[in-house]
C-alpha positions as CSV (number, residue, x, y, z in Angstrom):
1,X,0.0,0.0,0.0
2,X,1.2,3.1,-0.8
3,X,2.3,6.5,1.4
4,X,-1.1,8.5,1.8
5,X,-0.7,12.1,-0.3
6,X,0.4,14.7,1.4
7,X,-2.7,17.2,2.8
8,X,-2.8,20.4,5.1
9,X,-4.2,18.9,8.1
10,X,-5.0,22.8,9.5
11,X,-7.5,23.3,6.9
12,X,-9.2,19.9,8.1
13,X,-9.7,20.9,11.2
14,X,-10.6,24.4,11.1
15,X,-13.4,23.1,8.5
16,X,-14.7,20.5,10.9
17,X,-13.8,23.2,14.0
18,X,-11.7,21.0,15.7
19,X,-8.1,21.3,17.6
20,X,-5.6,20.5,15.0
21,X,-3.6,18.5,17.2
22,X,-6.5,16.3,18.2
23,X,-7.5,15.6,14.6
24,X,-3.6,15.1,13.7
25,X,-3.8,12.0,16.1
26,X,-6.8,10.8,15.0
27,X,-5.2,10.5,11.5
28,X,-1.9,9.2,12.4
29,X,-4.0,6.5,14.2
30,X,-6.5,6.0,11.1
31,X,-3.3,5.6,8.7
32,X,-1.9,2.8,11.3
33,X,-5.1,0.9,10.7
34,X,-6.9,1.1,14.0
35,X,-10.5,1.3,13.7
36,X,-13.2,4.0,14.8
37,X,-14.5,2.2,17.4
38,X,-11.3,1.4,18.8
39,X,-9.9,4.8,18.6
40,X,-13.0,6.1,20.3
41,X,-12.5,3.9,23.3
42,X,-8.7,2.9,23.6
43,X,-7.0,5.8,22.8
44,X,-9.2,8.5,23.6
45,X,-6.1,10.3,25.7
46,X,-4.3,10.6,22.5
47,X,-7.6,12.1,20.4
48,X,-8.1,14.5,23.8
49,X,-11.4,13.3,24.1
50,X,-12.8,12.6,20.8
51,X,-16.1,10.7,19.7
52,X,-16.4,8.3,17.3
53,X,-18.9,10.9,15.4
54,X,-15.9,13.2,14.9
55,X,-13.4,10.5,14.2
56,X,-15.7,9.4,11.2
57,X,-15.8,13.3,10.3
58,X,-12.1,13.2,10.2
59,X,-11.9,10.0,8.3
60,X,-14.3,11.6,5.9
61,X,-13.3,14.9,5.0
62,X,-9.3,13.6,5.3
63,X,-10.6,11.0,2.4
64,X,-12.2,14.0,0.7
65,X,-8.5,16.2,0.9
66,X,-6.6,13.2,-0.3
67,X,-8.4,12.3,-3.2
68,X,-8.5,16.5,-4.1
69,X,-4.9,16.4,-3.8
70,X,-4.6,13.4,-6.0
71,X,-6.8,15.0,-8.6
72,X,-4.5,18.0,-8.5
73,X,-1.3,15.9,-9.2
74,X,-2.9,14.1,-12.2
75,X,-4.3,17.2,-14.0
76,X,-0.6,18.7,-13.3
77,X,1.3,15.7,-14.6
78,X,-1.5,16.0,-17.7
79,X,-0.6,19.2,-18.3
80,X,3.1,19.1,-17.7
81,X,3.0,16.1,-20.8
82,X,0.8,19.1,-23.0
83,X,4.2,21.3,-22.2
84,X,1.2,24.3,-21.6
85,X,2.0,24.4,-17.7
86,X,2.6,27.7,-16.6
87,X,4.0,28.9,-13.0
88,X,0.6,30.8,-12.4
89,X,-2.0,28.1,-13.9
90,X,0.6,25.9,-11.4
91,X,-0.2,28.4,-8.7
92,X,-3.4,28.4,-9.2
93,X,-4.3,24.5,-9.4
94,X,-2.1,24.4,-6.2
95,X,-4.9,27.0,-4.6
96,X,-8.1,25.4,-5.3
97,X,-10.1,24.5,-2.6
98,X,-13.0,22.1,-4.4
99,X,-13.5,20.1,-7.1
100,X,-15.3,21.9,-9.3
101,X,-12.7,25.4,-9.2
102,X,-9.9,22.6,-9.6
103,X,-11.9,20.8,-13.1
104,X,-12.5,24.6,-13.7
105,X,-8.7,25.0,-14.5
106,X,-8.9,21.9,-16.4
107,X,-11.3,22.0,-19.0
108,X,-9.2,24.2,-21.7
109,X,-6.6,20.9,-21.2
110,X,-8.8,18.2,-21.4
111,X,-8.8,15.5,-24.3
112,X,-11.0,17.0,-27.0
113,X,-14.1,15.7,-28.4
114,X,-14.9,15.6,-31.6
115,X,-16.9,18.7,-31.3
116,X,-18.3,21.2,-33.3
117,X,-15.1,23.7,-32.3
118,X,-13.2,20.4,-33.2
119,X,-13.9,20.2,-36.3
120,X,-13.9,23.8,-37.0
121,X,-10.2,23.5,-36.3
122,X,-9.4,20.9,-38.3
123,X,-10.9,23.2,-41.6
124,X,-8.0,25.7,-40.5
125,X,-10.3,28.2,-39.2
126,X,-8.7,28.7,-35.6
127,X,-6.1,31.5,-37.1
128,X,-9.7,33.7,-38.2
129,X,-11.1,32.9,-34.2
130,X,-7.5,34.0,-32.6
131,X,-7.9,37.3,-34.9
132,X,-11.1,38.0,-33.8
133,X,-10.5,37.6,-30.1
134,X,-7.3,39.7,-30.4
135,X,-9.0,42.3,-32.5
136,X,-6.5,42.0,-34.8
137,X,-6.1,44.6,-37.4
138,X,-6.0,42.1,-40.4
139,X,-9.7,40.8,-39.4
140,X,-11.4,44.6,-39.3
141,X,-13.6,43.4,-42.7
142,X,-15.0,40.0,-41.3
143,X,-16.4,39.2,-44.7
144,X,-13.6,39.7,-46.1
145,X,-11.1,38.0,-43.8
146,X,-13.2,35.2,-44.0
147,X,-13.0,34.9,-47.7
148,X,-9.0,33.9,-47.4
149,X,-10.4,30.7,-45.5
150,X,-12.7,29.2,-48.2
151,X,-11.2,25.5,-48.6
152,X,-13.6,23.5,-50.2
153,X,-11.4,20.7,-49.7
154,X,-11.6,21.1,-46.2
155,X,-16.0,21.6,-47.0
156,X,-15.7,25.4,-46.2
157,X,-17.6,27.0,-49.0
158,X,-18.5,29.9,-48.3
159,X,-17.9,32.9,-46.1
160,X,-20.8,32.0,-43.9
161,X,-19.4,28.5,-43.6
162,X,-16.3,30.2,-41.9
163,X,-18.1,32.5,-39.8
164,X,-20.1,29.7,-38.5
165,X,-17.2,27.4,-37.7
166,X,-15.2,30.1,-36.2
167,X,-17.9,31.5,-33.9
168,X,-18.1,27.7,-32.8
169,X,-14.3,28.0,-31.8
170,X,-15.1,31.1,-29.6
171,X,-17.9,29.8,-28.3
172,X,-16.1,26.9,-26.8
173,X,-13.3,29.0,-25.8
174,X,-16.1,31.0,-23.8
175,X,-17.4,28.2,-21.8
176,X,-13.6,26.7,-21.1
177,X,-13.1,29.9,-19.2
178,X,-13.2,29.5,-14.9
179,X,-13.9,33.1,-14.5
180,X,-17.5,32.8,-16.8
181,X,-18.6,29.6,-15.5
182,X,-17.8,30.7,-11.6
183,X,-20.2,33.9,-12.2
184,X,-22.6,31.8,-13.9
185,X,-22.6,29.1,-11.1
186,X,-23.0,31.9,-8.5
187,X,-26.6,33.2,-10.4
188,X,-27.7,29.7,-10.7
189,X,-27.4,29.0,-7.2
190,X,-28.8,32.0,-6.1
191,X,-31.8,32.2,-8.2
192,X,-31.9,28.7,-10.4
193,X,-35.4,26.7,-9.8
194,X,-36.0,23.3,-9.7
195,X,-39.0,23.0,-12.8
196,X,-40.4,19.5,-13.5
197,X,-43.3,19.0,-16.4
198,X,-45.0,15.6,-17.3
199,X,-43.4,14.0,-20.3
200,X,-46.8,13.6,-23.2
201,X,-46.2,11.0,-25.5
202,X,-48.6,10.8,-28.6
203,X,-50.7,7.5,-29.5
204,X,-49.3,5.8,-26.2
205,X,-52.0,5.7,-23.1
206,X,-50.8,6.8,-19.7
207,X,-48.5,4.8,-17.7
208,X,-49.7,3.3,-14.3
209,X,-47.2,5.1,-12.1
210,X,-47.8,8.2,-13.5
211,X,-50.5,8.8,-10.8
212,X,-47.7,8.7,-8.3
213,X,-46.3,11.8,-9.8
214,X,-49.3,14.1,-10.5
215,X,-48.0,17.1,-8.2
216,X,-45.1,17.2,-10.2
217,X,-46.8,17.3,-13.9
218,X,-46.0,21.4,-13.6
219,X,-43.7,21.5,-10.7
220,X,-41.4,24.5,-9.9
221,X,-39.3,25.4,-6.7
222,X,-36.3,27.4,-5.4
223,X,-33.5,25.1,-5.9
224,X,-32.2,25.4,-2.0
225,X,-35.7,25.2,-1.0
226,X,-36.9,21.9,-2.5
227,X,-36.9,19.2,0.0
228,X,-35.0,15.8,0.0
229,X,-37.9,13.5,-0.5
230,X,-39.3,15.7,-3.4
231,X,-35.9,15.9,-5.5
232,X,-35.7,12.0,-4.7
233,X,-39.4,11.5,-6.0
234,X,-38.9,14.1,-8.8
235,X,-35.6,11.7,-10.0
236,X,-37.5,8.4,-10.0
237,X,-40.2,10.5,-12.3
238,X,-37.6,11.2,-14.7
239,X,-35.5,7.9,-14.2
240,X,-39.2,6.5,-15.6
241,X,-39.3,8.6,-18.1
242,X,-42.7,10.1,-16.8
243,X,-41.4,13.9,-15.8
244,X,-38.9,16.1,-18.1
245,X,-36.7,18.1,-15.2
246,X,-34.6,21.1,-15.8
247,X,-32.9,23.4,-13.6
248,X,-33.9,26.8,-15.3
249,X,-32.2,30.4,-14.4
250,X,-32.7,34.4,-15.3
251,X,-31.2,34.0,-19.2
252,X,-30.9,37.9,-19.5
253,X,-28.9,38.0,-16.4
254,X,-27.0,35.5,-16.9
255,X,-26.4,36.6,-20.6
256,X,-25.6,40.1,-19.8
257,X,-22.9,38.6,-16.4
258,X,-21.1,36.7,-18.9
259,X,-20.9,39.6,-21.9
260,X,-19.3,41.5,-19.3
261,X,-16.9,39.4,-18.7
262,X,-15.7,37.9,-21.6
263,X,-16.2,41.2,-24.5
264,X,-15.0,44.2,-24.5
265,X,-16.9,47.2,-24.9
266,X,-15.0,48.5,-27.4
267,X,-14.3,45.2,-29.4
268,X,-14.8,46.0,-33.1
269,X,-16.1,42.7,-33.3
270,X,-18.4,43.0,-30.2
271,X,-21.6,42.1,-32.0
272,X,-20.6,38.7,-32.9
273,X,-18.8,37.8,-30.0
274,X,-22.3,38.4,-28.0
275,X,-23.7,35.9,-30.6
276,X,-20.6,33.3,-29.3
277,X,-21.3,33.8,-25.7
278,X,-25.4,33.3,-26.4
279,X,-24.1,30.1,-28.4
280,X,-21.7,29.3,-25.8
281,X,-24.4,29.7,-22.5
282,X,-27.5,27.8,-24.3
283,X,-24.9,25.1,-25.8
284,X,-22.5,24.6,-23.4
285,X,-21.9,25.9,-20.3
286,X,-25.8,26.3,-19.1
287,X,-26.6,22.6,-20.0
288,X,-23.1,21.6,-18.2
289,X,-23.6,23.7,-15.2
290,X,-27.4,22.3,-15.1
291,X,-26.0,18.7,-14.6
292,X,-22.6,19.7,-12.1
293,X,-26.3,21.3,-10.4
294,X,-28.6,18.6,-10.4
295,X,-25.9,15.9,-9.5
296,X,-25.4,18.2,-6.3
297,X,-28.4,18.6,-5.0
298,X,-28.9,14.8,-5.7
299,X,-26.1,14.2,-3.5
300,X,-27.5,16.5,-0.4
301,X,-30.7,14.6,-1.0
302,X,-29.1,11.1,-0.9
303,X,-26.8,12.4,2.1
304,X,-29.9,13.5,4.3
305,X,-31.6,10.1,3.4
306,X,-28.6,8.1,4.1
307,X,-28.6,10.0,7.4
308,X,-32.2,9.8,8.3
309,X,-31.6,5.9,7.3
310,X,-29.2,5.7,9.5
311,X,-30.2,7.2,13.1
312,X,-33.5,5.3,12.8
313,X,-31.6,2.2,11.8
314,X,-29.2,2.9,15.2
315,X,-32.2,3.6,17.3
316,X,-33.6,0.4,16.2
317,X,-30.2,-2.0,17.3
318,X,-30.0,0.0,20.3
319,X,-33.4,-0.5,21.6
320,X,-33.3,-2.6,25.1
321,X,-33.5,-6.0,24.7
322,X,-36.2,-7.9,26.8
323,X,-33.7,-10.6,28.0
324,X,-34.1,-13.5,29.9
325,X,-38.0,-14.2,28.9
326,X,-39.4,-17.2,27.7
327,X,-41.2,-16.0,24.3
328,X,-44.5,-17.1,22.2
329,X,-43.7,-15.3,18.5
330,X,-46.9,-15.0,16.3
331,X,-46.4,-14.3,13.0
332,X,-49.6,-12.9,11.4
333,X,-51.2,-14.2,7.9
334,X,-54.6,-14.3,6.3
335,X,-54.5,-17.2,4.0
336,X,-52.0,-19.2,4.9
337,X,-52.3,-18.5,8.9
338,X,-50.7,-17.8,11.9
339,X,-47.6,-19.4,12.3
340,X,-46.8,-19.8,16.4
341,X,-42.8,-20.3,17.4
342,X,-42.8,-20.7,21.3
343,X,-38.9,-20.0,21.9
344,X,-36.9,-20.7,25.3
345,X,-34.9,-17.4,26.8
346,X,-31.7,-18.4,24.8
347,X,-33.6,-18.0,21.6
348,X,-34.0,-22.2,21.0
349,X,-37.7,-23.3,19.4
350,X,-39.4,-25.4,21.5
351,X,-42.6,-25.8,19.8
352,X,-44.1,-24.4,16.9
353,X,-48.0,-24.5,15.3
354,X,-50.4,-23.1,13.0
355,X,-53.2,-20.6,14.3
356,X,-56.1,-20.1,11.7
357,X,-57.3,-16.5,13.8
358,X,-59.3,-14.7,11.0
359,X,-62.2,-17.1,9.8
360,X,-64.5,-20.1,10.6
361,X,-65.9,-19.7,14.7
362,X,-64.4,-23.7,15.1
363,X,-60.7,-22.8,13.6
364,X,-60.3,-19.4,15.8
365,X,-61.7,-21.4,19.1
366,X,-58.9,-23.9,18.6
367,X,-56.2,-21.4,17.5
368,X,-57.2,-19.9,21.2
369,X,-56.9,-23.1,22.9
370,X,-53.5,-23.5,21.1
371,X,-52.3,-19.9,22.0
372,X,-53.5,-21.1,25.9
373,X,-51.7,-24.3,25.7
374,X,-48.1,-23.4,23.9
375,X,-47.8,-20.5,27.0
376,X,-48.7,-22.8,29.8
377,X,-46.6,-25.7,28.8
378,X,-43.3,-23.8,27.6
379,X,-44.4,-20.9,30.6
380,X,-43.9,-18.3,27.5
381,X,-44.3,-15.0,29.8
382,X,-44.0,-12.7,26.9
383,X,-46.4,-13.0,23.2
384,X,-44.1,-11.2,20.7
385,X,-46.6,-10.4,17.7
386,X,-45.5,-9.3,14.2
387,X,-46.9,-5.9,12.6
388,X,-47.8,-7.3,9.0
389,X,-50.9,-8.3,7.7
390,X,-53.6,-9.7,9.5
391,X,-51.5,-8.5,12.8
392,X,-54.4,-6.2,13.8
393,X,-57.0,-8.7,14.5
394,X,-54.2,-10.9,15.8
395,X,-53.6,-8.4,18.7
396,X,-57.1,-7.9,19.4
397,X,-57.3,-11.9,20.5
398,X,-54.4,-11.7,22.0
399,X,-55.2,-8.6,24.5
400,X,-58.9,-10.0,24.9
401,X,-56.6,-13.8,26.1
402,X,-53.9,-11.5,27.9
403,X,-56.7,-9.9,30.1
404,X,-58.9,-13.2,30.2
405,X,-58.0,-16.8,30.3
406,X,-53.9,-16.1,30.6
407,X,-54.7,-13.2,33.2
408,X,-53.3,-16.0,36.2
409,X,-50.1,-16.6,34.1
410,X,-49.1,-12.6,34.1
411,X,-48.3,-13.0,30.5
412,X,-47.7,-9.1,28.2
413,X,-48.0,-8.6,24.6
414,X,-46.0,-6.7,21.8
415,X,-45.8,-5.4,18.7
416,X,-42.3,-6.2,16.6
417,X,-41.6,-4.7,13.5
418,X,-41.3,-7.6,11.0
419,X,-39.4,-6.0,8.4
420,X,-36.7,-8.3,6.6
421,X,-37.7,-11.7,8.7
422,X,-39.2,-13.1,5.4
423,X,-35.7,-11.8,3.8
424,X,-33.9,-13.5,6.8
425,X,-35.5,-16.4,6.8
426,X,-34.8,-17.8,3.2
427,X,-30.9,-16.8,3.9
428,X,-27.9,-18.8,3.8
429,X,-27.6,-17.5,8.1
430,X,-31.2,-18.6,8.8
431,X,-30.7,-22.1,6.6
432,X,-27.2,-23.0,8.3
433,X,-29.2,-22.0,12.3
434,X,-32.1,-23.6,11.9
435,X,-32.1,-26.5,8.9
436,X,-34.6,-28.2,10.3
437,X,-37.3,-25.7,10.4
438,X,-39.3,-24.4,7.1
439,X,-38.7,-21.3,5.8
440,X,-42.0,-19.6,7.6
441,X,-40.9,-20.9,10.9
442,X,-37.5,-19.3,10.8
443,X,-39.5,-15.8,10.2
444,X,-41.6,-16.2,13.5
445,X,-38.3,-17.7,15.6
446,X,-36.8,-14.2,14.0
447,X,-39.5,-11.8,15.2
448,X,-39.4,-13.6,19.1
449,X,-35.4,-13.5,18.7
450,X,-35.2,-9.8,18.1
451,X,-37.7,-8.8,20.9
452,X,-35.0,-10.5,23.1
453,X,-31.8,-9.4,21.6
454,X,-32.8,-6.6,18.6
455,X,-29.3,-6.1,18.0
456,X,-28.1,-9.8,17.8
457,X,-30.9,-10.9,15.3
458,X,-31.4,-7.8,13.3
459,X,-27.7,-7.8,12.5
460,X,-28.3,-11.4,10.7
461,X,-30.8,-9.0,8.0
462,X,-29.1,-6.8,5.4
463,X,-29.6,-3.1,6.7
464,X,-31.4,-1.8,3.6
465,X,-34.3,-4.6,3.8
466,X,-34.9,-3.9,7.5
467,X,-37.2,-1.0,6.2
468,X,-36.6,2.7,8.4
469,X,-35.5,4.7,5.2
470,X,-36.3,7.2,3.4
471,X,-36.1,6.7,-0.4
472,X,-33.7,3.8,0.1
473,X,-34.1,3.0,-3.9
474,X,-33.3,6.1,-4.8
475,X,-30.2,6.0,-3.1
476,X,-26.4,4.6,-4.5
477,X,-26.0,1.3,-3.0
478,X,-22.4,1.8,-2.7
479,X,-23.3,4.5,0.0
480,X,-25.7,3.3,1.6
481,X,-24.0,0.0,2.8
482,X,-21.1,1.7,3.7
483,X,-22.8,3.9,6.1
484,X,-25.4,1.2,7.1
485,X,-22.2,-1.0,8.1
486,X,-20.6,1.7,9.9
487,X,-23.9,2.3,11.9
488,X,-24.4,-1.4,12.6
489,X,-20.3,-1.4,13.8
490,X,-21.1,1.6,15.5
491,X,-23.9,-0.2,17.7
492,X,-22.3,-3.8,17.9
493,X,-19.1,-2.1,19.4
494,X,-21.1,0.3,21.4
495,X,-22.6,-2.5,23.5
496,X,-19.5,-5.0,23.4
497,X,-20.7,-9.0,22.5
498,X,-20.3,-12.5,24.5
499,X,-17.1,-14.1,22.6
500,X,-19.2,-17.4,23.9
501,X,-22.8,-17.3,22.7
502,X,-22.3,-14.3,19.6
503,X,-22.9,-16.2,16.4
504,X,-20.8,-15.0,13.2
505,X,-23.3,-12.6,12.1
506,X,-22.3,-10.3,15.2
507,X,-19.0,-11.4,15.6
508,X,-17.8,-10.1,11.9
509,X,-18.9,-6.3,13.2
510,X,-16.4,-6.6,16.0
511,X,-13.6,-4.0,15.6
512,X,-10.6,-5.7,13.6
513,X,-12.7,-8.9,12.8
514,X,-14.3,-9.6,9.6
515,X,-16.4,-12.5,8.1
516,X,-13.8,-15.4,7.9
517,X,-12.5,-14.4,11.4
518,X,-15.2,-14.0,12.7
519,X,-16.2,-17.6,11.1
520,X,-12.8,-19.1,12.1
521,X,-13.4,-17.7,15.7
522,X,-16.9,-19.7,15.8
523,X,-15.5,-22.9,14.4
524,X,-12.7,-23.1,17.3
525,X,-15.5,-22.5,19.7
526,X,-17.8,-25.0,18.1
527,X,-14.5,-27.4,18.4
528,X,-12.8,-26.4,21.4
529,X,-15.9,-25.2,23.7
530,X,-16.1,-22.0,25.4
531,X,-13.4,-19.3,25.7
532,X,-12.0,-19.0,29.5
533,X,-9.8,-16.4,28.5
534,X,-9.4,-13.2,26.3
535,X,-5.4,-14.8,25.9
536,X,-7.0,-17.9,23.9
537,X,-8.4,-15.9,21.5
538,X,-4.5,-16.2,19.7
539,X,-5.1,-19.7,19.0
540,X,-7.6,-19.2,16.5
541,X,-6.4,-19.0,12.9
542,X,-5.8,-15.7,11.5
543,X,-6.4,-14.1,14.6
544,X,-2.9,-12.4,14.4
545,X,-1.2,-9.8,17.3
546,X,-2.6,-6.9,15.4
547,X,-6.6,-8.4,15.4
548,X,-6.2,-9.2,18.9
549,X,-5.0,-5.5,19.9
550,X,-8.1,-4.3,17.6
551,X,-10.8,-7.0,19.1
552,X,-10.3,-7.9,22.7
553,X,-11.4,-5.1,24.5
554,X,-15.3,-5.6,22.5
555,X,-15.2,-9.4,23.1
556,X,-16.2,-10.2,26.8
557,X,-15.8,-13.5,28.2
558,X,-18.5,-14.0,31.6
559,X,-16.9,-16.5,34.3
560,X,-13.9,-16.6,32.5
561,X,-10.3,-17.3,34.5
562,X,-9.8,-13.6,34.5
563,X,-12.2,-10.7,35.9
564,X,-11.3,-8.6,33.8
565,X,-12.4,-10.7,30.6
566,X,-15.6,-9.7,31.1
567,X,-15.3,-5.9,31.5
568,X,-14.1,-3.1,29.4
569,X,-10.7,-3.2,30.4
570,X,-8.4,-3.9,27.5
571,X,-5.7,-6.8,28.1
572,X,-3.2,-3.7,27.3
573,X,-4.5,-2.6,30.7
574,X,-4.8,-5.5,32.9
575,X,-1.6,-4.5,34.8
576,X,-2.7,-1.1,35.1
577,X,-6.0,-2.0,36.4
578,X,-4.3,-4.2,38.9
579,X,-2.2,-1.7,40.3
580,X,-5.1,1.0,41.0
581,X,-6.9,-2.1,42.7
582,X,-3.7,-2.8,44.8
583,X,-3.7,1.0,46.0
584,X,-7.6,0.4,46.9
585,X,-7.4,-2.2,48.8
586,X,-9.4,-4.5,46.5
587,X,-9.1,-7.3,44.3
588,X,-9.7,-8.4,40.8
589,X,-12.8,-10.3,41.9
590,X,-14.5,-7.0,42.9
């Protein structure tokens, strides 16, 4: 791997308003390979104090710096091979703080197209565009000039041919200008509107969706004032070819901004340079700005969706986990039935049955007698009941039972979210825990599991089926598991797991692990029996010095040989700890 680029760490953190020396750790420790979660509680006296949400700032916006920097280097080297780099243009790729000032500078040095300026150059007509520009004395008959360049060789044949090509020359040369296009930008943001229309198409009858986008048929808002779910839903319009968007922006203004910067008032020649810029705005630069625009705003949108996904997706894992309870899991169905899991407190079916609830008197009278039976015999003091269909009239029985015939048995009731047990339960996790149960068994063992442990069972489901999003479709994939993953690391760390009962699922989130140690690690347990110690750990394969430094302080071991195994205490620590316990007087034990 090589040496990370070179980036002014002061800028980092006065962007992100932190202590420069504080976010110069938290690098230097990033770059060794420690992990957030680590960071955040190992070596918080070298961060002064930092939290793993400005850690993962850090790690962001140093990502962000690097791969600016990078940029800067190619386009340098690029233009270095062109022989066309200058010590200011040098200067002032150096200087540029974002992406788009930086691609700015670029454009006049980019691989051409075959464009219309293109081929306007390759009929000889660039010496009659330099003229013009220049106001060069030889060019003050246009017409005339334009005559020398009649090639009919080169299919110029006639003076408006030349004209034409050569204003196409200027036009680019416009809209390659940073100066123009930053002006431009500037006008757009500050008074460009976000107009959608419905797309009509002839002979062809309306599509079925197209209902869902009716209040955006003739749509128009403020650019910074559109919120994220509309530009989402105004994207999957046009993705369906059902709405034609545009950003659209004062044309006079912006014509008149960019004539003052790019023609002179005196230019002999000033009329048909204002014809090149008009070619150049509607052509080029408008229609490229529009995009570099809409791909922004996109991004906010998919940022504040990712982040709406993710604090619901946290408050979900981290809600308390009813522990130690016997549970009777009802899935809800119609057609098909109820399907009844009565589970022990480790999670571990004991019985499972078919309720028909919703129908004939006889089939709902034995369902009841069932429900009565499974949480007498298994002493189930909890009913777990799922939130999808038919789960309505299942909770009325059930609180009509609860305050009736299980009243003696001081049994409760609740409502799980079901999302993703269907998904989990035809997985290759749910098929290697529980091969001997059907595929709608698994789902209700899933909803009972995750009223116990949320965090343990939900982490078994990919994050974007568990359903707490907002647009989730509409969002990159790539981004969203990466900051779904982070979240669910975030939480697994958080709370620390059992090294003796975590299955691989949980175990691959643990800081410095990852799915085949985290498999390797559950295969010597499976072969060896329980961990006593943190120290054993080293015997697994792959579960090298480095790991072990990263790991042990999440993985707790409960009645191990050590005390401290089953605390927060890193082994790095252990002889620390010992000392401050010899001053107080106390022992390990305590």
């Amino acid at each position: 791997m090589g040496l990370p680029v070179l980036i002014d760490l002061g800028q980092v953190a006065q962007r992100l308003g932190l202590p420069e020396p504080h976010v110069a750790a938290a690098v230097r420790l990033l770059d060794e390979g420690n992990t957030v979660p680590f960071i955040t509680r190992y070596r918080r006296d070298q961060t002064g104090g930092l939290d793993e949400v400005d850690i993962r700032r850090i790690a962001e916006s140093v990502a962000k710096a690097r791969q600016l920097a990078e940029r800067k280097q190619t386009i340098l080297r690029t233009i270095q091979g062109q022989s066309k780099l200058t010590p200011e243009l040098e200067q002032r790729i150096h200087m540029a703080e974002s992406s788009k000032q930086l691609e700015d500078l670029y454009l006049p040095y980019k691989p051409r197209k075959l464009s219309l300026a293109e081929i306007a150059r390759q009929r000889r007509l660039e010496p009659l565009a330099r003229e013009i520009l220049a106001a060069d004395a030889a060019a003050t008959d246009l017409d005339t000039r334009a005559a020398d360049f009649i090639d009919a060789d080169v299919q110029v044949t006639s003076v408006a041919d030349a004209l034409l090509g050569v204003g196409h020359i200027i036009a680019h040369d416009f809209s390659e200008r940073a100066p123009l296009r930053q002006r431009l930008r500037g006008i757009l943001g500050r008074t460009g509107r976000l107009r959608s229309q419905r797309v009509e198409v002839e002979g062809k009858p309306a599509s079925k969706d197209a209902k869902h986008y009716r209040d955006y048929f003739d749509f128009s808002e403020h650019i910074d004032r559109v919120p994220p779910h509309r530009v989402l839903a105004i994207n999957r319009g046009e993705r369906a070819r059902l709405l034609k968007v545009r950003v659209e922006g004062p044309e006079d203004e912006m014509q008149a901004a960019a004539e003052e910067l790019v023609v002179p008032a005196d230019h002999p020649h000033a009329e048909f340079l204002r014809g090149c810029v008009r070619d150049s705005l509607q052509r080029l630069v408008l229609p490229s700005l529009e995009r570099e625009m809409r791909r922004e705003i996109t991004e906010a949108c998919e940022e504040h969706a990712v982040a709406v996904f993710a604090r619901n997706l946290r408050n979900l894992l981290l809600q308390p986990p009813v522990a130690g309870r016997r549970v009777l899991a009802i899935d809800p169905g119609f057609k098909s039935g109820c399907k009844a899991v009565a589970i022990d407190e480790y999670g571990t079916p004991l019985e499972h049955a078919v309720l028909h609830i919703i129908g004939h008197k006889e089939k709902k009278e034995e369902a009841v007698r069932k429900i009565v039976e499974m949480v007498t015999t298994h002493q189930s003091r909890v009913i777990a009941i799922g939130n999808g269909t038919a789960g309505r009239e299942v909770e009325t029985l059930v609180a009509e039972l609860v305050a009736g015939e299980l009243q003696p048995h001081d049994v409760a009731y609740v409502i799980v979210n079901e999302a993703g047990a269907s998904v989990y339960s035809t997985s290759a996790y749910a098929r290697e825990e529980l091969a001997s149960h059907e595929a709608a068994v698994r789902g209700s063992i899933s909803i009972g599991r995750r009223l116990q442990d949320p965090l343990s069972e939900l982490v078994k489901i990919e994050p974007a089926n568990i359903g707490v999003g907002l647009y989730q479709h509409d969002v990159k994939a790539r981004h969203l598991h990466a900051s779904l993953d982070g979240v669910v690391e975030s939480c697994v760390n958080y709370v620390g797991v059992d090294v003796n009962t975590a299955s691989p699922a949980l175990l691959r989130y643990v800081s410095g692990l990852n799915q085949a140690t985290a498999r390797n690690l559950h295969e010597w347990r499976a072969k060896n029996g329980p961990f006593a110690s943190r120290q054993q750990l080293l015997d697994v394969p792959g579960f090298g010095d480095s790991t072990f430094v990263q790991a042990a302080g999440f993985l707790k071991i409960s009645g191990g040989e050590n005390p401290f195994d089953a605390t927060w205490i890193h082994p790095e620590s252990y002889a620390i700890a010992e000392k401050v316990l010899e001053r107080l007087g106390g022992a390990a034990g305590d």
